[in-house]
Wavefront OBJ file of the C-alpha trace (Angstrom):
o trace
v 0.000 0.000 0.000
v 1.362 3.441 -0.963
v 1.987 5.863 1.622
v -0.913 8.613 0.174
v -3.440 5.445 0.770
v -2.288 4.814 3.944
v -3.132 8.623 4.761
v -5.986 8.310 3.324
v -6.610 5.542 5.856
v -5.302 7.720 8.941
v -7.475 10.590 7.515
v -10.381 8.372 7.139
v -10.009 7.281 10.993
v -9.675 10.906 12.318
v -12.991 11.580 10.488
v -14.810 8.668 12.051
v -13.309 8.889 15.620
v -10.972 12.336 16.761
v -13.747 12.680 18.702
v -14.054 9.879 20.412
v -10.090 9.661 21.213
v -10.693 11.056 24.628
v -13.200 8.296 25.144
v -11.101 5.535 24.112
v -7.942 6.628 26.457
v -10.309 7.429 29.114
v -11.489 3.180 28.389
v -8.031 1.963 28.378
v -8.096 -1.190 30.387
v -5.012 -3.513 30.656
v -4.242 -5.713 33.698
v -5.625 -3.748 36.172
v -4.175 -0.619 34.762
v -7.657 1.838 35.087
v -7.810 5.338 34.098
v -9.771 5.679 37.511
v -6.878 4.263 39.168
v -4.557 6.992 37.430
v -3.246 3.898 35.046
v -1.041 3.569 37.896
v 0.741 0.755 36.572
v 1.945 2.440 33.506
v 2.509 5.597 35.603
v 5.049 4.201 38.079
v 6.868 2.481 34.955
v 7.111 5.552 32.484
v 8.407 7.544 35.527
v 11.370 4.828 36.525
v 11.696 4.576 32.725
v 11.938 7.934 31.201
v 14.508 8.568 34.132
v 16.294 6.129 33.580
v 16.635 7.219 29.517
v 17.407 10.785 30.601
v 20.600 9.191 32.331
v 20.968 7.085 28.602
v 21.178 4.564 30.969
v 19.221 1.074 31.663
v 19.920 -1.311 34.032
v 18.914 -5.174 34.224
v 16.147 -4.161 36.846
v 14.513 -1.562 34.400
v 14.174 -3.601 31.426
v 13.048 -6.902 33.508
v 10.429 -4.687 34.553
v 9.165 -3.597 30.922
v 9.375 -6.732 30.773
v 7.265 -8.082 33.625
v 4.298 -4.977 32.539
v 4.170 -7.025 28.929
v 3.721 -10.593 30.984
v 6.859 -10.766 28.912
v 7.887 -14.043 31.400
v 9.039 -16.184 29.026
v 12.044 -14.269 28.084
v 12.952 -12.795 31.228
v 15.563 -15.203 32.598
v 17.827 -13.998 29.691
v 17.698 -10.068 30.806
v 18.514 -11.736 34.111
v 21.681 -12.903 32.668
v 22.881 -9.903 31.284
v 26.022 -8.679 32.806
v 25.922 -4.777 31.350
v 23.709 -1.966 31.455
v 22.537 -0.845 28.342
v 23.489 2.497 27.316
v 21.535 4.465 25.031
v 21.825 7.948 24.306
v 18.036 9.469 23.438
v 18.369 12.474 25.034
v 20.104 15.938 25.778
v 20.027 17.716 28.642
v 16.388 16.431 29.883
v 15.347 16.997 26.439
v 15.099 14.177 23.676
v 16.897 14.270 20.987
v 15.837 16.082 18.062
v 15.844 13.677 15.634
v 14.458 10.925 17.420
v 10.777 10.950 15.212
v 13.159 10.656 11.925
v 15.145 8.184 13.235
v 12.884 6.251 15.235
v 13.447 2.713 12.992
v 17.187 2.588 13.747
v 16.095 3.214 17.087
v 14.014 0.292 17.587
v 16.766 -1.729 15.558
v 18.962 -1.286 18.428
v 16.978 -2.016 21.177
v 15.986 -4.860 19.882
v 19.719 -6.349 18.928
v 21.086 -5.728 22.246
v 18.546 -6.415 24.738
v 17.993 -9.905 24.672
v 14.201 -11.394 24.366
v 12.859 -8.163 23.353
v 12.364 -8.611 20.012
v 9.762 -6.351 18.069
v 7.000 -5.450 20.457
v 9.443 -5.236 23.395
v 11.824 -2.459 21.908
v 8.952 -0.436 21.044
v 7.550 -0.831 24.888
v 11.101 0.544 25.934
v 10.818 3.421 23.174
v 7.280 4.055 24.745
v 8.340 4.652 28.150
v 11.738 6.512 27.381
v 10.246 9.340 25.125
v 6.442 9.299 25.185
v 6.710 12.855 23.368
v 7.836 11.089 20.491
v 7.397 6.908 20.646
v 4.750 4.255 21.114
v 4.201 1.114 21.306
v 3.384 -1.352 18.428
v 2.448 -4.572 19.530
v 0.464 -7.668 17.861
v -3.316 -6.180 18.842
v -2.281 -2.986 16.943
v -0.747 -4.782 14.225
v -4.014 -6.818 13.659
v -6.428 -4.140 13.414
v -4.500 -1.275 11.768
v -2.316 -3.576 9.806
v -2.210 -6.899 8.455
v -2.689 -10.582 9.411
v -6.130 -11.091 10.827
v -9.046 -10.407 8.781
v -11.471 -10.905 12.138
v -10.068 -7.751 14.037
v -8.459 -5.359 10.490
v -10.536 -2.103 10.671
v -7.832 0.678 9.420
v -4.880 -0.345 7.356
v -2.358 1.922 8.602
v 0.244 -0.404 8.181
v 1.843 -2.885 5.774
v 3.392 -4.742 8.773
v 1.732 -8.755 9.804
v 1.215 -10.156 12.808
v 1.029 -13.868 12.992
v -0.392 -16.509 15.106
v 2.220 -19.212 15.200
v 2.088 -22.440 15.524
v 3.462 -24.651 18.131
v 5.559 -27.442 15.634
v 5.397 -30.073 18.273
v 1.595 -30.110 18.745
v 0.251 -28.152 15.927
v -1.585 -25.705 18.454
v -1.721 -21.742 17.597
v 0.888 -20.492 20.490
v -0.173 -16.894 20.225
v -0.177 -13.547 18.135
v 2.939 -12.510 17.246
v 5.359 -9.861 14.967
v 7.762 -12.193 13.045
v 11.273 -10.981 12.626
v 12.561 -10.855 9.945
v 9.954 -9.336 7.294
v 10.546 -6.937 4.520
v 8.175 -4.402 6.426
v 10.124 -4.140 9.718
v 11.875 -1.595 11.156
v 10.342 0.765 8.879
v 6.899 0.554 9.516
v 7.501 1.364 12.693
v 8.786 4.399 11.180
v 5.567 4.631 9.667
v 3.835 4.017 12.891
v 5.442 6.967 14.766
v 4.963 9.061 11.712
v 1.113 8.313 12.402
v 0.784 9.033 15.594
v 2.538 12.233 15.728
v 0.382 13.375 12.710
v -2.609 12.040 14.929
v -1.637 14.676 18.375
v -0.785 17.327 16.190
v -4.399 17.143 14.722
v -6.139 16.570 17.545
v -3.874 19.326 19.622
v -4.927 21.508 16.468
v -8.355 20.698 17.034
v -8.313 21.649 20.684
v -9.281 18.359 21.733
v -7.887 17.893 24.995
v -6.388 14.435 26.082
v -8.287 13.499 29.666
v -4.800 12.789 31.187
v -4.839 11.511 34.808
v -4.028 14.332 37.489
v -1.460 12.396 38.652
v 0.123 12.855 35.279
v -0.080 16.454 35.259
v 1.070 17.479 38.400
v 4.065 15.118 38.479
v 5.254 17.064 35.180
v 5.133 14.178 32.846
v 2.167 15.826 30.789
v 1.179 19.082 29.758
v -2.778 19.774 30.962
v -4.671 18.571 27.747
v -2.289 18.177 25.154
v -1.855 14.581 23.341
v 1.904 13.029 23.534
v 2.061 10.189 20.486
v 2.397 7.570 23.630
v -0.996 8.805 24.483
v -2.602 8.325 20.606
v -1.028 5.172 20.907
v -2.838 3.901 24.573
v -6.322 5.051 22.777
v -5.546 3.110 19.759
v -4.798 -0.072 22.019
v -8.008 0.525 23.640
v -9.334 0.912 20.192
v -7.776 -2.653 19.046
v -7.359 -4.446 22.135
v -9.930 -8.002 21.394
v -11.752 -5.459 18.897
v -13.285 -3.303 21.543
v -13.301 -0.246 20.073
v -16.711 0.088 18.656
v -18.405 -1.422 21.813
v -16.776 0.856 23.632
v -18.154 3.896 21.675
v -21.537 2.436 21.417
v -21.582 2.528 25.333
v -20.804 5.794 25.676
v -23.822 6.767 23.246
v -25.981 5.075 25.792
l 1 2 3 4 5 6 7 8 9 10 11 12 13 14 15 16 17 18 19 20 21 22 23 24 25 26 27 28 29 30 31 32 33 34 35 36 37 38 39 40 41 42 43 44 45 46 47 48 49 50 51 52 53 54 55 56 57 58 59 60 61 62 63 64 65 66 67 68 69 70 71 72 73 74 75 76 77 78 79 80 81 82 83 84 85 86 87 88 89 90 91 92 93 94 95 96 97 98 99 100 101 102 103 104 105 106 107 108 109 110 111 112 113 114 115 116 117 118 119 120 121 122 123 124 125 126 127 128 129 130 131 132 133 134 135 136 137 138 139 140 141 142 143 144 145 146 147 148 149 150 151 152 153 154 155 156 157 158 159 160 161 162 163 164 165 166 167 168 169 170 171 172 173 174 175 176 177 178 179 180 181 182 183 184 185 186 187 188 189 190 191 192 193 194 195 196 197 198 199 200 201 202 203 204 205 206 207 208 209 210 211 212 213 214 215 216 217 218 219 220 221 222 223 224 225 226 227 228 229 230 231 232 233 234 235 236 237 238 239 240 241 242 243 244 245 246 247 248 249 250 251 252 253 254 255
């Protein structure tokens, strides 16, 4: 798909739903994480994490945590065994680098070579946290509904990136939803991605409509009162996505 229809797509989704984005973050609902409860999970994490990437420096502890807020368990026993932080420069003086949104596919590339068991969705988690003014996430429930790979759940085609659900060799069973590495699409569609949902807070801060952050948010100094960071586009797209809630969502909050 050629970038002009795949703005065609995003413009096609702002006209259906810019209004309703402060409906969808508000209806975020991951493990507990509540935007009653101040999404205190991702809170606590993007505050350890974003400091931690203003030093350009993680240790084991902050990526096995990442790690542990994706139910990433499976892989964590080999960020246990790493024996070096990982150093990463992303910003400046407090402030992220300015070419971060450019670059943001060689980005991911590296997070994902030298972190072991992070693979695709991981690095972008990592991104997310470190510079929510510029990065999201882009895991498989994204990938199926504004991408490709599962006709069910596809609504917006964003994306010319798959997801797969593989399939356990052994006893033939589906063993979960997955982005394979390597395909022709990856790391730039992640490019692509962040492209997207910068385009997506710049309209909507345009449009004066105001992201209903959390106050915790807001008076810690991690948000601005109202205005959409792409990490926050990219938490009302997962509620969007996430097992193809979005429109029952936004039919609830008609009634």
């Amino acid at each position: 798909m050629s970038n002009n229809l795949i703005d065609k797509e995003v413009v096609r989704f702002l006209q259906d739903h810019a209004h309703d984005m402060p409906i969808l973050y508000k209806a975020y609902n991951y493990d507990g994480d509540l935007h009653s409860n101040g999404f205190s999970k991702m809170f606590s994490l993007e505050c350890r994490i974003a400091k931690a990437a203003q030093r350009n420096m993680f240790d084991k502890n902050d990526l096995i945590e990442i790690a542990k807020w994706g139910n990433n368990h499976r892989n964590i026993h080999r960020i246990e065994r790493m024996d070096w932080d990982f150093n990463f420069t992303l910003y400046n003086n407090d402030e992220p680098l300015v070419w971060l949104k450019n670059e943001s596919e060689n980005y991911v590339s590296v997070v994902k070579e030298r972190i072991p068991g992070y693979r695709a969705t991981f690095s972008t988690k990592l991104l997310h946290f470190a510079v929510p003014s510029v990065f999201g996430m882009l895991d498989t429930w994204l990938v199926r509904t504004f991408g490709e790979g599962d006709a069910d759940y596809q609504r917006y085609k964003f994306l010319n990136l798959k997801a797969t659900n593989s399939e356990n060799k052994k006893t033939k069973k589906k063993s979960g939803w997955l982005i394979p590495i390597p395909q022709d699409a990856w790391p730039s569609e992640y490019g692509t991605w962040i492209g997207i949902l910068n385009d997506i807070a710049d309209t909507l801060n345009n449009k004066k409509i105001l992201c209903p952050h959390p106050i915790k948010y807001i008076e810690s100094g991690i948000r601005k009162e109202g205005i959409w960071y792409p990490a926050d586009i990219e938490t009302a797209l997962f509620s969007y996505a996430y097992e193809g809630r979005g429109e029952q969502i936004l039919k609830k909050s008609l009634d």
